[in-house]
Every structure is written in C-alpha cells, then in structure tokens.
C-alpha positions in Angstrom: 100.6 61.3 71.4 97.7 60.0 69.9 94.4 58.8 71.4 91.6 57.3 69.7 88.8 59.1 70.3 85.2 59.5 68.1 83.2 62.6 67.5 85.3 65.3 70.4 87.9 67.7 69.2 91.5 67.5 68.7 92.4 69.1 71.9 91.1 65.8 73.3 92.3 63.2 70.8 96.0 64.6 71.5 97.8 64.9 74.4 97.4 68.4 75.1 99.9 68.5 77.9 102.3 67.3 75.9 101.6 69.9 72.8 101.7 72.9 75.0 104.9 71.6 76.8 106.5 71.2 73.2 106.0 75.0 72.5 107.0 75.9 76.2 104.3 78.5 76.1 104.7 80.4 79.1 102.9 83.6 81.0 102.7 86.9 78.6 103.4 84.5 75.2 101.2 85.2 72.9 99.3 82.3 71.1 97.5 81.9 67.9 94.8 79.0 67.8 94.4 78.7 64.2 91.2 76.8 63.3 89.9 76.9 66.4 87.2 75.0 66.9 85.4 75.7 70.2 88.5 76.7 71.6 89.9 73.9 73.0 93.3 74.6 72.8 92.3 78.5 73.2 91.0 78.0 76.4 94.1 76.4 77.6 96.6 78.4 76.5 94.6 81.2 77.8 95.0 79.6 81.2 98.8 79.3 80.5 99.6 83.1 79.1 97.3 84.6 82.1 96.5 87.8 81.9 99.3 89.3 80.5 99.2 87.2 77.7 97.1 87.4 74.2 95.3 84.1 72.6 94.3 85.2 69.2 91.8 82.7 67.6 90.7 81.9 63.9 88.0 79.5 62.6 86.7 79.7 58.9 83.3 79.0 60.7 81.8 82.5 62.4 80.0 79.9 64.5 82.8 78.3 66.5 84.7 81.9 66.6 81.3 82.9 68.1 80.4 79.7 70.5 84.7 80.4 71.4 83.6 84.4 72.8 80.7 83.2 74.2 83.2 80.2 76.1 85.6 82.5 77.4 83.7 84.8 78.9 81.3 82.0 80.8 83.7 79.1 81.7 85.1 79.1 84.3 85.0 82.9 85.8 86.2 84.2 82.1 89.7 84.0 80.0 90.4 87.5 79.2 92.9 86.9 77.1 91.0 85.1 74.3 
C-alpha cells in the first residue's frame, strides 16, 4: 500500500484507490479529511460523494485549509462539496 515517494503528500505515497475502496465511500457519504493538507484526499472524495455529498476538511495550518478553498473552486471546473 505503500510507495516511496520524497517531498509530495500522503495522498500520493499511498494507494489512494485502495484507501477510498476500503471505506466504500460512495455518492451522498459524507467525508471528513482530517489534516488535510492541500486536499489531496479532499479533492477525491469530493469527486466520489458528487454533489449530494459533504467533504468536510481540517488542517491545524489556516494556510493549507485556505490553498484547499482556493483548490476546489479552481481545479478542475470546481468540487462543490468541499
């Protein structure tokens, strides 16, 4: 499950497939990305719960919660459920 990666986030160094397919998130779930990041995993499971789904995400640093709202609006045409 691991990968050896240097100086990229978790979301990378894991197999994120994997994860996500472990908690069988599915469309509507709601998801809580708990030290986010940059929203990695955030992003993703936005893409899973769609639009009828929540993604709630927490970062002691104001910094990555603030890069993660500037993300998910941008990327990609926008994840409105982050």
């Amino acid at each position: 499950m691991y990968k050896k990666v240097h100086d990229q986030s978790s979301f990378r160094m894991h197999d994120s497939k994997a994860v996500f397919d472990m908690l069988a998130l599915k469309q509507g779930d709601c998801f809580l990305d708990l030290g986010c990041g940059p929203g990695d995993y955030s992003l993703e499971a936005s893409v899973i719960v769609g639009d009828t789904g929540t993604v709630y995400a927490l970062d002691s640093s104001n910094r990555m919660v603030e890069t993660l709202g500037i993300l998910s609006k941008v990327v990609d045409g926008g994840y409105p459920s982050v």
